[in-house]
TORRO-386139 format. One record per residue (C-alpha): x, z, y; residue in three letters. Coordinates in steps of 0.05 Angstrom, whole numbers, padded with zeros to 5 digits, always signed. Example, Ala and Ser with C-alpha at 12.3 -4.5 7.8 and 13.67 -1.06 7.14 Angstrom:
// residues 2
+00246+00156-00090ALA
+00273+00143-00021SER
//
This chain:
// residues 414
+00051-00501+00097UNK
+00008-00478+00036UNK
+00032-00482-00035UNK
-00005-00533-00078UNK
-00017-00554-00150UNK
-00049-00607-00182UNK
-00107-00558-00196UNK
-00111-00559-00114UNK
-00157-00622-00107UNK
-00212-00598-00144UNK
-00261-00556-00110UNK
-00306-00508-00143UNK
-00362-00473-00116UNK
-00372-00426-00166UNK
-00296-00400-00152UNK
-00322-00351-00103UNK
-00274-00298-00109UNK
-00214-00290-00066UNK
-00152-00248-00079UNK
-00117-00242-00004UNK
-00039-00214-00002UNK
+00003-00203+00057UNK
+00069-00239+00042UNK
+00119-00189+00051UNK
+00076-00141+00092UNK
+00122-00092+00121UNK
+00176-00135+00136UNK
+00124-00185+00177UNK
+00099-00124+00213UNK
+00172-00108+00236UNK
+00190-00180+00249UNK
+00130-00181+00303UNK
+00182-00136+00343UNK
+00249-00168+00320UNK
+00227-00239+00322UNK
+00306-00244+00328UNK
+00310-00235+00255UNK
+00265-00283+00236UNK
+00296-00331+00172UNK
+00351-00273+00158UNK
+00352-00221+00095UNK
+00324-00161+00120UNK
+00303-00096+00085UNK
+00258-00041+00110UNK
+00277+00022+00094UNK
+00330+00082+00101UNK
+00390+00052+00089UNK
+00422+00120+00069UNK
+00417+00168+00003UNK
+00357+00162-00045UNK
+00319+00119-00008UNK
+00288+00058-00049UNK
+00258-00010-00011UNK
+00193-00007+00013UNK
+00195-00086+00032UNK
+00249-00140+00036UNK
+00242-00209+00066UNK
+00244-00274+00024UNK
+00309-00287+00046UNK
+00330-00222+00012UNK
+00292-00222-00044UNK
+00330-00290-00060UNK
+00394-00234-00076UNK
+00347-00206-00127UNK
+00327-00138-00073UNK
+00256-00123-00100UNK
+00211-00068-00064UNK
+00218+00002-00100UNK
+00282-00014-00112UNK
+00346+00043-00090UNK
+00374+00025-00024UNK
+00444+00030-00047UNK
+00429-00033-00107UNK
+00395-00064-00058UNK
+00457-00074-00005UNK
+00504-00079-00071UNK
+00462-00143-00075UNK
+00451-00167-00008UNK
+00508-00132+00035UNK
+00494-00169+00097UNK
+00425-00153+00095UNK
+00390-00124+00163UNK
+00361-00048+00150UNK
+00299-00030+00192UNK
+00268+00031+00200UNK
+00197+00030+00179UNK
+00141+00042+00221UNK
+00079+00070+00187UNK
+00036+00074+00235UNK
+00046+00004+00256UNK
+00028-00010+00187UNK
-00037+00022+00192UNK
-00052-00009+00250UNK
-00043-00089+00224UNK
-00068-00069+00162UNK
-00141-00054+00204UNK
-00142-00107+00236UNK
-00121-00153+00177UNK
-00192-00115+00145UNK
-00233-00134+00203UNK
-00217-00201+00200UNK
-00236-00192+00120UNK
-00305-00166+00150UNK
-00319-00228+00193UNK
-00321-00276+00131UNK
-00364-00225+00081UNK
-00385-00151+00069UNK
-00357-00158-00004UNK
-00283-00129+00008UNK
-00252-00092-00037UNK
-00187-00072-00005UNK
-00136-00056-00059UNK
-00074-00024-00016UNK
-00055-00034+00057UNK
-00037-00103+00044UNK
-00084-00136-00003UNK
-00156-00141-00026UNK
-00214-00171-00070UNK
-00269-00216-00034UNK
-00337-00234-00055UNK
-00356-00297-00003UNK
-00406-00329-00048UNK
-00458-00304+00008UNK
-00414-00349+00063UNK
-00419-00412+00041UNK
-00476-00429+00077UNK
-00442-00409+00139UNK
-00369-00420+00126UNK
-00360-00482+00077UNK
-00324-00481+00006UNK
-00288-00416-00021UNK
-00222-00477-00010UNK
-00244-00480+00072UNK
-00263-00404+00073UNK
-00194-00390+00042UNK
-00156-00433+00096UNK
-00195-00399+00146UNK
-00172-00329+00129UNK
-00099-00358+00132UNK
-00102-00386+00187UNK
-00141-00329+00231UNK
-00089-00277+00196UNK
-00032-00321+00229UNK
-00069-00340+00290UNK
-00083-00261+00311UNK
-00029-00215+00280UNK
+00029-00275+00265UNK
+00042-00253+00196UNK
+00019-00295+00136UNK
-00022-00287+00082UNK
-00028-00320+00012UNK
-00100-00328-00031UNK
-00123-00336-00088UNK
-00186-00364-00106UNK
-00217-00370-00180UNK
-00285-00344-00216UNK
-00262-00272-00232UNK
-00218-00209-00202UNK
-00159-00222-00253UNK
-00150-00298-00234UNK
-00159-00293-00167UNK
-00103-00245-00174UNK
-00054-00288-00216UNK
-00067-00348-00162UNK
-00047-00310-00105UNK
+00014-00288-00140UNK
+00037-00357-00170UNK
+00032-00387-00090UNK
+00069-00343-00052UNK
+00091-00339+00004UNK
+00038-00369+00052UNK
+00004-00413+00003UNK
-00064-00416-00026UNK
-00083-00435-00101UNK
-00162-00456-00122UNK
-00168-00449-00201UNK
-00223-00483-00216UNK
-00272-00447-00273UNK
-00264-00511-00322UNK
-00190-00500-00327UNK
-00175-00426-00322UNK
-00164-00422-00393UNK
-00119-00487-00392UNK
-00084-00463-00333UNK
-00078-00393-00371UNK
-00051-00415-00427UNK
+00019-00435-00396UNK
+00035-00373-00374UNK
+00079-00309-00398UNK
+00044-00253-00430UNK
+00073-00212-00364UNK
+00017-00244-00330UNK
-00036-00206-00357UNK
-00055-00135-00338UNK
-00034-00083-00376UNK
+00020-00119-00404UNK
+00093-00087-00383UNK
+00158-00091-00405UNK
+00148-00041-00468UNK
+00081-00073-00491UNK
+00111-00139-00485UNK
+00177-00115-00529UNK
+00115-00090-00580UNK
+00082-00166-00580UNK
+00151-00199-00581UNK
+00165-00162-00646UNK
+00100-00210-00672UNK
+00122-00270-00645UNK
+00066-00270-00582UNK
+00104-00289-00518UNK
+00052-00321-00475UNK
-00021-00313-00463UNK
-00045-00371-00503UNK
+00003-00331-00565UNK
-00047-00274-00547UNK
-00115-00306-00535UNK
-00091-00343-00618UNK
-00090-00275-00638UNK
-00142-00242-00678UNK
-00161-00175-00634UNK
-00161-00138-00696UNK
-00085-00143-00698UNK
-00084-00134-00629UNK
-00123-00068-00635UNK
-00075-00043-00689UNK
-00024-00065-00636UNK
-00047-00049-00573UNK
-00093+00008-00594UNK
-00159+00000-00540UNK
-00123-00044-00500UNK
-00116-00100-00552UNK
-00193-00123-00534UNK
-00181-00126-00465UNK
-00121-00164-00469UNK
-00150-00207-00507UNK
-00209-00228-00458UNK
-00157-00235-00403UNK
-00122-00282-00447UNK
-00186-00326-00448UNK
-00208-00315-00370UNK
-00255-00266-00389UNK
-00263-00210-00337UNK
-00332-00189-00313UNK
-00320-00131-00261UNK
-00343-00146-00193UNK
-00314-00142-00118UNK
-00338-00068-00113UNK
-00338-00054-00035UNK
-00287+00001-00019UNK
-00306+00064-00004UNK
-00282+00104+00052UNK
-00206+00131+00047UNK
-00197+00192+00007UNK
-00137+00225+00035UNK
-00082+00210+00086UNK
-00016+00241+00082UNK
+00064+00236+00088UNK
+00121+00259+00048UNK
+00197+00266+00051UNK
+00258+00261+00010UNK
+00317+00309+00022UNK
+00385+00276+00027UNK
+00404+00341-00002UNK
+00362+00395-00031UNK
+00341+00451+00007UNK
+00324+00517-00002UNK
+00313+00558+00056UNK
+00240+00560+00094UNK
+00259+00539+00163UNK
+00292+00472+00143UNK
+00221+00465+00110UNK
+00171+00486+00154UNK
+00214+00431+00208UNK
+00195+00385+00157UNK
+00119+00396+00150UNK
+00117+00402+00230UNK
+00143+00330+00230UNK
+00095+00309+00175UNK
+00036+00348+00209UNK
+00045+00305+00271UNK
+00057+00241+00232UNK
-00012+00259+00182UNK
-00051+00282+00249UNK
-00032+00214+00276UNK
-00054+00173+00231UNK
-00114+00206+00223UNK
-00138+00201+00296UNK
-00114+00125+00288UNK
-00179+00126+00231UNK
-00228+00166+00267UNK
-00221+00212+00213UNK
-00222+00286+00206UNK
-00194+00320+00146UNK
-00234+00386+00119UNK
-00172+00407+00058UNK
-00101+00400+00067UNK
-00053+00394+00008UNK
+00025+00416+00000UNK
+00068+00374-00048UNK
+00133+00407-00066UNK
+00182+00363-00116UNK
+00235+00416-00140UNK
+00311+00394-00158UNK
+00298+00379-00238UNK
+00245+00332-00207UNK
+00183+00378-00225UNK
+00121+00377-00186UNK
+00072+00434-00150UNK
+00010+00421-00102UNK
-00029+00463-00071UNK
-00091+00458-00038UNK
-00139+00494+00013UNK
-00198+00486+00051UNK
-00197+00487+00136UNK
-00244+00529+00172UNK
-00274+00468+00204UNK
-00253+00393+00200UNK
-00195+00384+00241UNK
-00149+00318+00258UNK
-00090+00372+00297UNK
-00027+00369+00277UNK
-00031+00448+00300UNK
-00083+00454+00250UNK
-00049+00423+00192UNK
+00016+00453+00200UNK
-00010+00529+00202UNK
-00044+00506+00138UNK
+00007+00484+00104UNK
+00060+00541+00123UNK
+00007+00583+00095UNK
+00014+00543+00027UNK
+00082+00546+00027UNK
+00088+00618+00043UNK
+00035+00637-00012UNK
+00082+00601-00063UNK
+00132+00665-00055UNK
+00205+00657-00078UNK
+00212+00595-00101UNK
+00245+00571-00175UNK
+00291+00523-00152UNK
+00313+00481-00090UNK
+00266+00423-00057UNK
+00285+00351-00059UNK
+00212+00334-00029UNK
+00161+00364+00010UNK
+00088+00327+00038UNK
+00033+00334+00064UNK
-00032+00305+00043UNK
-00110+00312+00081UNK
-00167+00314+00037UNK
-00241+00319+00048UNK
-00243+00262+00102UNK
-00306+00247+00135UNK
-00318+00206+00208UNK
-00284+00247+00272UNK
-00345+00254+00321UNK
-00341+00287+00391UNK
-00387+00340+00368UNK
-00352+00368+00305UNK
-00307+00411+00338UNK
-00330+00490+00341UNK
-00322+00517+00409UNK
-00270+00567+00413UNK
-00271+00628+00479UNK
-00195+00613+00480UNK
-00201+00536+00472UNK
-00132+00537+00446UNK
-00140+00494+00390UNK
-00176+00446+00440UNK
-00115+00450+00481UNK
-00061+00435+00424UNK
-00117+00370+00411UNK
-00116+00344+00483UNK
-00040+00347+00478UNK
-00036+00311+00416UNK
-00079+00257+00437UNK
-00028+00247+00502UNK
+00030+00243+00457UNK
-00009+00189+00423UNK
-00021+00152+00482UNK
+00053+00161+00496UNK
+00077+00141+00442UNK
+00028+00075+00426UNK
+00053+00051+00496UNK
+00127+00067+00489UNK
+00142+00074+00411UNK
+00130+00122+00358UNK
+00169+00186+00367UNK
+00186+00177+00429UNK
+00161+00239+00446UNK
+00155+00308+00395UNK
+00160+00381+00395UNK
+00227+00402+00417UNK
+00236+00441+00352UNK
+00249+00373+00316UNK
+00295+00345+00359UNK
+00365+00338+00332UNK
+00386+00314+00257UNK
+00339+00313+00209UNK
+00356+00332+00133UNK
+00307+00288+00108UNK
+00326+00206+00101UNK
+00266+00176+00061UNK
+00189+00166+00092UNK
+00151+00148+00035UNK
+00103+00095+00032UNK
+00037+00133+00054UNK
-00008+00079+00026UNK
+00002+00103-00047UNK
+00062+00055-00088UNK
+00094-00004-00063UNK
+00051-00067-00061UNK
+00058-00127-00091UNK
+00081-00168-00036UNK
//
């Protein structure tokens, strides 16, 4: 059932933007398979080495596991949680179709991550009803379609749309009405505003300011001293004050995969197993898009933790995992001896643009045709039977690697 407040009988029409967040969005995805572990702590994740949490259940998060957090506090905390093995490209998959839904109700999405995003319905009203019916409606499709849940967050700007959606979780839905966003600010810790973490809060607790009302009583010259240019914008936050609008996201950037080492390694073929793997996984995903990529980058993260990309342009936009592997060997072998072991290695695809039939150069050999068409079966394969079901031969056995990083940027905000 939705979370309510006694802010939730009072509609408001000019409350027109909505702040939509899977609850728990990786875990939901894997529950869809394992409805067996429905109402039980779960973690997704490695559960070995240096892994961190990429999403734990509400049941697990009651233990205090948070995502980003190491594996190994995480089970300290909830030892008889279940660990599942993510599954990116199921991910990717939910998280489209959790966007097309956002389409149906207004062009004015601004998707934030894989899981969450900004909309503008003020031009569906007409059609749908109030931003409070429009809300449900999302929820409800969300649930209805992909059975996972969604909360929202509905208020006159970006930043309190935000908050809402936040303060209702899981599966709830919070209006703030314009007249009392300031009076509903106002009882909140500082934390809630944006650019406010743990070290700037230390810095405002040293002056007494511990909530957002402490801030908006504040002159924002002090706050400037403070805060430097931040102080003003703190300060507007503080009084509900944030003009930027739902800008419509543009079309991904890149789309890539890394690894982290259970051990550090050092010699080439361990690593160029590694990018073959990540290749496939990258290539993947991008067919999943329509996408080709025209630049591929190599990430290396050495043993003291220091970081080296590399970039270079293809010959032609390609979505191969043949074609992004021999680019990035070629990266890797161009580095020359290298300073120190690697704890990670990725891949990342640059330059996207829209995969058409007629983009591909025509080759007298057609082998790079050939390595396509057998991609796209193993795709085929492997969306009817499971992901990895079937790969090269030269990555079957162990793997050295135990982490696959969140290839939607950081952890979200579930």
């Amino acid at each position: 059932m939705p979370v309510r407040s006694d802010l939730a009988g009072i509609e408001d029409a000019e409350c027109t933007i909505l702040h939509v967040d899977m609850d728990a969005f990786y875990v939901s995805v894997e529950l869809l398979s394992r409805p067996d572990l429905r109402g039980r702590a779960v973690i997704a994740g490695s559960p070995s080495g240096r892994s961190v949490v990429l999403s734990a259940s509400y049941e697990a998060r009651r233990f205090g596991v948070r995502s980003a957090m190491p594996m190994a506090t995480a089970m300290r905390l909830c030892p008889h949680a279940v660990i599942v093995e993510p599954h990116h490209d199921r991910y990717a998959e939910v998280s489209a179709s959790v966007m097309n839904i956002f389409g149906t109700i207004t062009p004015l999405v601004e998707q934030l991550s894989v899981d969450e995003a900004f909309l503008d319905v003020s031009g569906s009203l007409r059609r749908l009803g109030s931003p409070r019916t429009i809300g449900e409606l999302i929820r409800s499709t969300i649930h209805r379609e992909l059975g996972i849940t969604a909360s929202v967050g509905i208020a006159g700007t970006k930043f309190v749309a935000k908050i809402a959606s936040t303060r209702c979780k899981p599966d709830g839905l919070l209006l703030i009405p314009e007249a009392r966003t300031v009076e509903y600010l106002h009882t909140l810790p500082v934390s809630a505003l944006w650019g406010v973490g743990a070290r700037t809060q230390e810095v405002l607790a040293r002056l007494g300011i511990r909530t957002v009302e402490d801030v908006a009583r504040t002159p924002v010259s002090v706050l400037q001293r403070t805060l430097g240019a931040t102080g003003t914008q703190v300060h507007q936050l503080a009084w509900g004050k944030d003009p930027r609008p739902v800008t419509v996201s543009r079309q991904e950037k890149s789309i890539g995969a890394e690894e982290t080492f259970a051990a550090d390694v050092s010699d080439d073929d361990t690593l160029k197993a590694e990018l073959l793997r990540l290749a496939h996984r990258t290539a993947s995903r991008l067919r999943s898009a329509h996408l080709q990529a025209g630049g591929v980058s190599l990430k290396l993260r050495y043993a003291d933790f220091s970081t080296l990309t590399r970039s270079r342009r293809l010959p032609e936009p390609a979505d191969s995992a043949h074609a992004l592997y021999s680019a990035a060997t070629k990266l890797l072998e161009s580095l020359g001896e290298r300073p120190l072991s690697v704890r990670l290695i990725g891949i990342r695809t640059e330059r996207l643009e829209t995969a058409t039939g007629s983009s591909h150069q025509l080759t007298i050999d057609r082998q790079d045709d050939n390595w396509r068409l057998a991609e796209q079966a193993l795709d085929r394969v492997n969306g009817k039977f499971g992901a990895s079901m079937v790969m090269p031969a030269r990555l079957l056995g162990p793997r050295p690697s135990q982490q696959d990083k969140n290839p939607f940027g950081g952890p979200s905000n579930e």
